[in-house]
N, C-alpha and C positions, 0 to 999 in steps of 0.2 A: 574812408580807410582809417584802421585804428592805429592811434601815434602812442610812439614809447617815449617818456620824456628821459627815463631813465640810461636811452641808449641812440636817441637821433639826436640832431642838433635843435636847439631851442626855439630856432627861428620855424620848425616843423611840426613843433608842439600842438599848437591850440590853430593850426594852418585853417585858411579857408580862401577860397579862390576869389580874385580880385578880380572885376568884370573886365575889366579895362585887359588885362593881362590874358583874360579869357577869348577875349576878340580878337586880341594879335596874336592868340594860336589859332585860330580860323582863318586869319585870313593872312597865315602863313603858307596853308596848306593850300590855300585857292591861290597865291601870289604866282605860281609858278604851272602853266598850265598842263606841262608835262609830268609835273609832278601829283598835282588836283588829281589828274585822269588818274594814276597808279594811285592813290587813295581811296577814290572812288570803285575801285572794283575789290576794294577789301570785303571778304561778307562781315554778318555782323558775329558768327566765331570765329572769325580771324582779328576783328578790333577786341575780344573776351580773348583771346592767346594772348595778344601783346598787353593786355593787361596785366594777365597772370605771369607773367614772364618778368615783368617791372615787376609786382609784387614779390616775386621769389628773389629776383634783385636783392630790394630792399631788406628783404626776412634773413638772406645767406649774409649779408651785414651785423645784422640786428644778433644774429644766433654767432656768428666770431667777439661781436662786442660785449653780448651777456658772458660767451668764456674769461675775457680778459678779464674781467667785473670779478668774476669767480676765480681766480686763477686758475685756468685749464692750461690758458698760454698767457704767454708776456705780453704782446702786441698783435695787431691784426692789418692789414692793408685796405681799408674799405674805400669804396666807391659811393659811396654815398650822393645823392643830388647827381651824377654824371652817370646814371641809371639808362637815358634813353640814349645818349649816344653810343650804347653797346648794343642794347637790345633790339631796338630800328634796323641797325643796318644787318645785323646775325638772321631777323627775320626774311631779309633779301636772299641770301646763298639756300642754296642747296647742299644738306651736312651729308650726303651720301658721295656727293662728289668732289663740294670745294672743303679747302681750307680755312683756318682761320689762326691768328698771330698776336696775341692780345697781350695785352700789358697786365700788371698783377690787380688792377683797378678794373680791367675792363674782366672781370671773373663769370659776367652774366653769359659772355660766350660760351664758354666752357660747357655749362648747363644746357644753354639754346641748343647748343650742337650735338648734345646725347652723353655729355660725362655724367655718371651718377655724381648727384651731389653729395654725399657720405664719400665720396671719394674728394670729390674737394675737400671738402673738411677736412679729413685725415692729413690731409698735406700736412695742415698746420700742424698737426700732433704728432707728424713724426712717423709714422707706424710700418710697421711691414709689410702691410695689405696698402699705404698709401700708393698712387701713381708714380711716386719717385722711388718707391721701396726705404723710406727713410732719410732719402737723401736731401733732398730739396723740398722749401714747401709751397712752388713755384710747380702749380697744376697743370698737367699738357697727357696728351692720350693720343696717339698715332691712329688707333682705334676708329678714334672719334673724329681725326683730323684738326686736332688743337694741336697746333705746336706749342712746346712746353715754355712760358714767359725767361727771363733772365733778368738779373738787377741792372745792366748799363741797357736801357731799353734800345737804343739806337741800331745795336747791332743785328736786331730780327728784321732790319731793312732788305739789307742783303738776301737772310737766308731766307726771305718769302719771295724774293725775286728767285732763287735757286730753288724754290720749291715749283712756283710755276714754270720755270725752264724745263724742270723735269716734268711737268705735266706736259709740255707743247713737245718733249724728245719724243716720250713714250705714249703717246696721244691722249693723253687721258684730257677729257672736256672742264680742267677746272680753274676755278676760280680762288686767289687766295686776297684774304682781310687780314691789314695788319696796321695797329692801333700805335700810335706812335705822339708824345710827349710834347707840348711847345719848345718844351726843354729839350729833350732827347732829340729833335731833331737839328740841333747843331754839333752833334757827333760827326764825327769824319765819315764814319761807316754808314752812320744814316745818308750823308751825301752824296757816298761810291753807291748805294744802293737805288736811290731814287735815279739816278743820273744811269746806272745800270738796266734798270728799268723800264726807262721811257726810250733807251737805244734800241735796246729786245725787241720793244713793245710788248710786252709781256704782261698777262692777264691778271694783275694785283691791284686792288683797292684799295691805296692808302689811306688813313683816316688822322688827318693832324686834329689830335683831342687836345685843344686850347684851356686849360681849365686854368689860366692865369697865373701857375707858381710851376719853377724846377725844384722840385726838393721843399725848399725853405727859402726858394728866391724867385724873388716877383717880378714878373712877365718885363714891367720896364727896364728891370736892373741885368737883363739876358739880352733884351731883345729890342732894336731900334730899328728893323723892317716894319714898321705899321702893322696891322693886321694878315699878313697871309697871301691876301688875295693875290698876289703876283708868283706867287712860288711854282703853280700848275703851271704857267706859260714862261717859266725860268726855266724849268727841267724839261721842259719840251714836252708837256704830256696832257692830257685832260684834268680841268678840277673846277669844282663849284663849292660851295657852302652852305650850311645847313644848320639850321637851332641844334643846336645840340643839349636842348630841355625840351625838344618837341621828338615825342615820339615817331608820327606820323611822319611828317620833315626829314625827319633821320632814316626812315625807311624810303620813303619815295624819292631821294635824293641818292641812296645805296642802291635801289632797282634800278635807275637810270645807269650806274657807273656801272653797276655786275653787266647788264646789256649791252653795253659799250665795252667789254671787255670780252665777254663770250661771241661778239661780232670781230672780236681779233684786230681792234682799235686801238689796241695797247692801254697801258697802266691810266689809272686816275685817281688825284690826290682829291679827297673831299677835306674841306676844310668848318669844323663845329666849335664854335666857342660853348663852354660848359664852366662849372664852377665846381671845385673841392670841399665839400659841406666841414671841412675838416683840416686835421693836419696830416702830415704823410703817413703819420700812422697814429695809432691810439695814443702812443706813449707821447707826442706832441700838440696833443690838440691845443692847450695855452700858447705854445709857439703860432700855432697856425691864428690864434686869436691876438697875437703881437704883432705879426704880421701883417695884418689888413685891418684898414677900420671897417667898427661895425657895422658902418653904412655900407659894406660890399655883403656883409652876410646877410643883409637884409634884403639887399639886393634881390639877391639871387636864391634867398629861401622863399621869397615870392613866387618863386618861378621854380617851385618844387614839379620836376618833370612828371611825378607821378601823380599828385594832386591833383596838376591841370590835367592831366589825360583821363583822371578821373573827373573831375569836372564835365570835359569836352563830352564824354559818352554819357553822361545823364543828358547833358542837353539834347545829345541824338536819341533820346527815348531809351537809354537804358534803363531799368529799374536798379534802385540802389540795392535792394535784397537782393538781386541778380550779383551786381558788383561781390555783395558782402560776400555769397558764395563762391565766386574764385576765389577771390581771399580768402575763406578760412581754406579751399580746398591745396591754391597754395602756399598758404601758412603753413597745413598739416603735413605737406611733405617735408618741408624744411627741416621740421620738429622732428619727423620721424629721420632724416639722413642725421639729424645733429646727435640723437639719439645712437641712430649705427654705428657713426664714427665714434664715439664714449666708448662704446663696446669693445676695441678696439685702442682704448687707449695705453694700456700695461700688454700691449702685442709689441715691443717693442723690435726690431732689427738685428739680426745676429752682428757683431762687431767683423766677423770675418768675412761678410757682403758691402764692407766699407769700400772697398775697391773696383765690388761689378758696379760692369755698365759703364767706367771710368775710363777706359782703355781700350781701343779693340783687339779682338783677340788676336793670335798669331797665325 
């Protein structure tokens, strides 16, 4: 995979897979044999989708980061390194029928689920062709079945639990995913939500994405429950956990929970430790480098999600010119939506649509 030094983090640069790191994602995915099994009946264009899918990840990063570079905009939200815990579990649902409820990091949904990406983009620039009509640069498409993210993340608890309530009123067969903060979940709302949830029994997949910091505050300084693991059988509901650097993992752990949920089993919180290649946003990356020592980013650049999953399928016999070609195929679309959205950048908003869509009508 070709590395940007000018726009990933350092530790990604000159990356190359550690064997030792490469057998404990093997035999992550044989660790658990109901997961093995759903691994195992991937073909091999379905492990070249989750590829390309990680790749476009990384490129919709890479193409927000070259604007800020540029000045197009100020700042960007990236996801960086916490790539497979979006993409894993998005490849579990069905985007024709379920939902999904992602945080402004977990953006690879969006895409999985069928939002044009030039339409992502645009969020950021404001425009009057974006998804929010200018409003907001927080992407969601009813369309698509992406609910649209918000900045106090906690509160999408609730309304994914009200989205599937109105799936189970008016029968509709679906499933909702919704991505939620170590942080964000000691909001009040995130608590009414889970705890609403697991009473229903209601068809949602929570996903506690552990990525070690709220904001600018680090996982110890929030948080003195241990790791997680107790929280599914605190709210009364199903939950396991999962690499959340392991693509495979992340998917074979979301097929179990959507199955468990389409059998009318009620909710399940999965639990993925993952790491923030970064700061909360572009404009902080120094902070996020005050913040941790560099032995966590080294940590965890080891354990570049996409690296190792690029690794793991050379060793299952991919050919790497195979690889090269999703990637530049989805490099090329990146280039070409980042490119649509530009088109579109002096489209700006009439001042007098500040109001719609704010209010409902009378």
């Amino acid at each position: 995979m070709k590395r940007y030094p000018a726009f990933e983090p350092p530790e990604y640069v000159a990356w190359t897979a550690d064997p030792a790191l490469l057998d404990a994602f093997r035999a992550t995915i044989n660790a658990v044999p109901e997961r093995k099994a759903v691994v195992a009946r991937l073909s091999r264009d379905e492990l070249l989708s989750l590829y390309a899918r990680l790749i476009r990840a990384r490129q919709h990063d890479i193409a927000l980061a070259r604007w800020v570079r540029q000045g197009v905009i100020s700042k960007a939200w990236l996801g960086t390194g916490e790539e497979a815990a979006t993409v894993g579990p998005v490849f579990a649902l069905d985007p024709a029928v379920d939902f999904v409820a992602p945080m402004i990091r977990n953006a690879a949904a969006c895409c999985d689920m069928g939002m044009p990406l030039a339409d992502m983009l645009r969020a950021y620039l404001a425009t009057a062709d974006s998804p929010s009509g200018g409003h907001d640069l927080h992407a969601g498409s009813q369309a698509h079945h992406v609910l649209q993210p918000v900045s106090p993340v906690g509160v999408m608890v609730p309304v994914s639990a009200g989205v599937a309530l109105a799936g189970r009123i008016t029968g509709a067969p679906r499933v909702v995913m919704n991505w939620i903060g170590d942080g964000s979940v000691k909001s009040g709302a995130s608590h009414e939500g889970l705890n609403f949830a697991a009473v229903q029994r209601l068809p949602v997949v929570y996903i506690l994405q552990n990525n070690q910091v709220a904001l600018g505050t680090r996982l110890e300084q929030h948080h003195a429950g241990g790791d997680f693991a107790e929280w599914p059988e605190a709210y009364g509901m199903a939950g396991w956990g999962f690499d959340g650097n392991n693509v495979l993992d992340a998917y074979a752990a979301a097929v179990l929970a959507v199955e468990r949920c389409r059998r009318g089993e009620g909710p399940v919180l999965l639990l993925a430790n993952t790491f923030r290649m970064g700061g909360h946003a572009t404009h902080d990356e120094r902070e996020a480098r005050a913040t941790f020592p560099a032995e966590l980013f080294a940590y965890w650049g080891k354990r570049d999600p996409i690296g190792l999953f690029e690794a793991y399928l050379k060793g299952a016999g991919v050919l790497e010119a195979e690889l090269a070609d999703v990637e530049a195929a989805a490099t090329a679309v990146v280039e070409a939506a980042a490119d649509a959205a530009l088109e579109s950048r002096h489209h700006l908003p009439d001042p007098q649509t500040a109001l719609t869509g704010v209010y409902a009508p009378d």
